[in-house]
Structures are given as C-alpha cells and as structure tokens.
N, C-alpha and C positions, 0 to 999 in steps of 0.2 A: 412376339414370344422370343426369350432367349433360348441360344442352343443349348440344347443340353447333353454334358458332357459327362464320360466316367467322372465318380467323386464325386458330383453336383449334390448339395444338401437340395432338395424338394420338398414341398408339403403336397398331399395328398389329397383327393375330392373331398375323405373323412375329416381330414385336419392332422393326421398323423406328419410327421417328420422323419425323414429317409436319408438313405445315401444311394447314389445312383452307382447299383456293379455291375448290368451288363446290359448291352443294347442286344435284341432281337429283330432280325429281319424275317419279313413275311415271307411266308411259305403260299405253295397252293391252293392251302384251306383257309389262310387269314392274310388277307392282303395290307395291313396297318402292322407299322413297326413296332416294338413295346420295349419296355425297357422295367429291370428288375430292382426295386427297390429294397433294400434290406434296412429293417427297424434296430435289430440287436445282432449279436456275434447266433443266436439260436439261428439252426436252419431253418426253422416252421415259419420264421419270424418274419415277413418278407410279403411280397404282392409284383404281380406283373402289370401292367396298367401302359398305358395310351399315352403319349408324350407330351398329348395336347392339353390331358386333362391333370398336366400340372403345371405348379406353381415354385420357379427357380425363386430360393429366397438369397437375394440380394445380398443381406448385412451379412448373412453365412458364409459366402462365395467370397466375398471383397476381402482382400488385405486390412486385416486388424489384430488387436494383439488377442485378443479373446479366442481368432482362432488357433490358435496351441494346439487348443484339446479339442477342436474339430476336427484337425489334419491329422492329430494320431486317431480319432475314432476311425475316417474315411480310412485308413489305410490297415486297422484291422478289420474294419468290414471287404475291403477289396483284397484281403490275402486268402479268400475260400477256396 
C-alpha cells in the first residue's frame, strides 16, 4: 500500500474519486486512523473512511502534464 498523503487523489470502496484534506488520529473510542476525503468545494460533499480501504490512484499522483488542473483542484479543496 502506498502512503498516503495530504492532496493524494484516492478512489473510494464506492468508486468515487477524492482528494485527501485531513488525516485523523485515533481517540479513545476509535482506535484506527481515518482520513477525510473531500468530492467537491461543497462541505456536505465529503466521507471519512479507513486508509486501508483505499485505493492511491497512480497516473493522478505522478508528474504529467494533465495534472494542471489536478494541482489547482487539490489546492482549492485543501484551502477549507
């Protein structure tokens, strides 16, 4: 499994496509770390979920020219 990091594009168990904004550490009552995905700029728009049960998508993450307009989406979803 790769690590995954703020800004990580992820697909989800559903099949959705995310951007990774904030990592969670375990408290008292949930011992597993989670980390929060955001879909769109909407707040509702979003899921917290298990770091296992995703999937880092590769061609998103790597140096290409396509991502342009990944790098500006990841950085208006991580300005909330």
């Amino acid at each position: 499994m790769r690590l995954i990091t703020l800004g990580s594009i992820v697909k989800t168990p559903s099949g959705r496509i995310g951007v990774v904004i904030k990592w969670h550490v375990w408290s008292d009552f949930d011992v597993y770390d989670r980390v929060s995905i955001a879909f769109s700029k909407k707040r509702s728009d979003g899921v917290v979920l298990r770091p296992e049960l995703l999937e880092v998508l590769e061609w998103a993450n790597e140096k290409n020219p396509s991502k342009q307009y990944l790098n500006s989406r990841v950085e208006e979803l991580c300005k909330k």
